[in-house]
N, C-alpha and C positions, 0 to 999 in steps of 0.2 A: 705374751706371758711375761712375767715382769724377770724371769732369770735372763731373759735374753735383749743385748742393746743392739741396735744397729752401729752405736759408735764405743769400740769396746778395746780404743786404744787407752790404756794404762796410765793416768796421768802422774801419780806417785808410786813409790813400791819403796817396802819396807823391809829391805831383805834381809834373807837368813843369814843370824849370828849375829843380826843387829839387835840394840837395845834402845829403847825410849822411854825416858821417865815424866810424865807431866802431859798434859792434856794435848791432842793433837788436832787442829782441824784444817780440813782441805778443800779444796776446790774438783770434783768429777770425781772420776772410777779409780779406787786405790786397790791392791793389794797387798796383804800382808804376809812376811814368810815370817819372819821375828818376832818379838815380845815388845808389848807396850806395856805402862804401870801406869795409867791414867785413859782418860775417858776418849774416843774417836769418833767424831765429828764428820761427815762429809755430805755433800747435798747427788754424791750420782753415787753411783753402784761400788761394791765392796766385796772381794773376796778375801776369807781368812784362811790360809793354807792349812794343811794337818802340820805341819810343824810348830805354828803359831797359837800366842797365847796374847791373850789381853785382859789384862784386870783393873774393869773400870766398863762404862756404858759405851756401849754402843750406837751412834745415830746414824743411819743413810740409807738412799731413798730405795734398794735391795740388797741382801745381803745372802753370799753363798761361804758358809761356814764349813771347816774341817779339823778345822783346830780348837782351843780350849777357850772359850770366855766366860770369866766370873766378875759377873754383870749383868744389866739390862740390854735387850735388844730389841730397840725400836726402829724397823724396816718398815716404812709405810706402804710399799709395791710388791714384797714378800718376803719369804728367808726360806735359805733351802739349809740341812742341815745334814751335813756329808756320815758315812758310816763313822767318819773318824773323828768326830764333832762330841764338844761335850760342851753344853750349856747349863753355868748355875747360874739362873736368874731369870727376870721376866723376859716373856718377848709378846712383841706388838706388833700385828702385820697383817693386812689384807691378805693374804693368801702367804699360807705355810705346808711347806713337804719335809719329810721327816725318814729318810733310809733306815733302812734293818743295823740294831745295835747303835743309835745313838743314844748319848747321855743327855739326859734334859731334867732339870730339877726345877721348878720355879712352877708359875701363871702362863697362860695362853690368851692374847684377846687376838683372833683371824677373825674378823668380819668384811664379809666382802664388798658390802653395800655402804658408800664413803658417808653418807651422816650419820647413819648410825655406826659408823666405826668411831667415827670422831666423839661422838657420843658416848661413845662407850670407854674409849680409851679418856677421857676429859674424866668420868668417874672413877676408872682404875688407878688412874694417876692421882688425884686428890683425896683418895682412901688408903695408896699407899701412902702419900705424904704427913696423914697423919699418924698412920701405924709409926712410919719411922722416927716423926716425931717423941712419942709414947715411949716408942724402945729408947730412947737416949733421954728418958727423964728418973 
């Protein structure tokens, strides 16, 4: 299942009362307890605490949310999204789990079967790039 690593030692952590302004990207499994103001980058696993906020996009390869992101969330292995979870934005993910009372406003693309995920997300992504084009003209 993609929530679960075999190596699921911590290699960054963003702790609580901490601030980050500007784009952040990492190497493995990070956690966040704090707030960032720019977008989160990482190639292994991601948890976002219930006390944690981040505004700006999300990248990494799954992601277990409880706290607030207004943004996109692209987890290509899955996203789970905690009761204490509010999502404004898209999310993109092979496999997505959803608790009782989470916030989710946005698009869905979970396809399980990897070309046509990739397929699909290759469309979603170049249809929004135009919308947001359009909106800023």
């Amino acid at each position: 299942m993609a929530f679960r690593s075999d190596d699921i030692s911590i290699n960054t952590l963003v702790g609580n009362g901490s601030f980050i302004k500007g784009d952040l990207k990492v190497n493995g499994f990070i956690r966040v307890d704090g707030d960032i103001d720019g977008d989160l980058n990482t190639d292994g696993a991601v948890i976002i605490s219930e006390k944690a906020r981040i505004h700006g996009n999300l990248v990494a390869k799954s992601a277990i949310i409880g706290g607030i992101i207004l943004g996109d969330v692209t987890a290509r292995e899955g996203v789970k999204l905690l009761s204490s979870s509010a999502v404004i934005g898209n999310i993109i993910t092979r496999k997505v789990q959803m608790e009782d009372k989470v916030i989710f406003h946005g698009h869905c693309i979970s396809i399980e079967d990897e070309t046509r995920f990739d397929e699909e997300t290759k469309r979603f992504l170049e249809a929004k790039a135009i919308r947001d084009k359009a909106a800023l003209s």
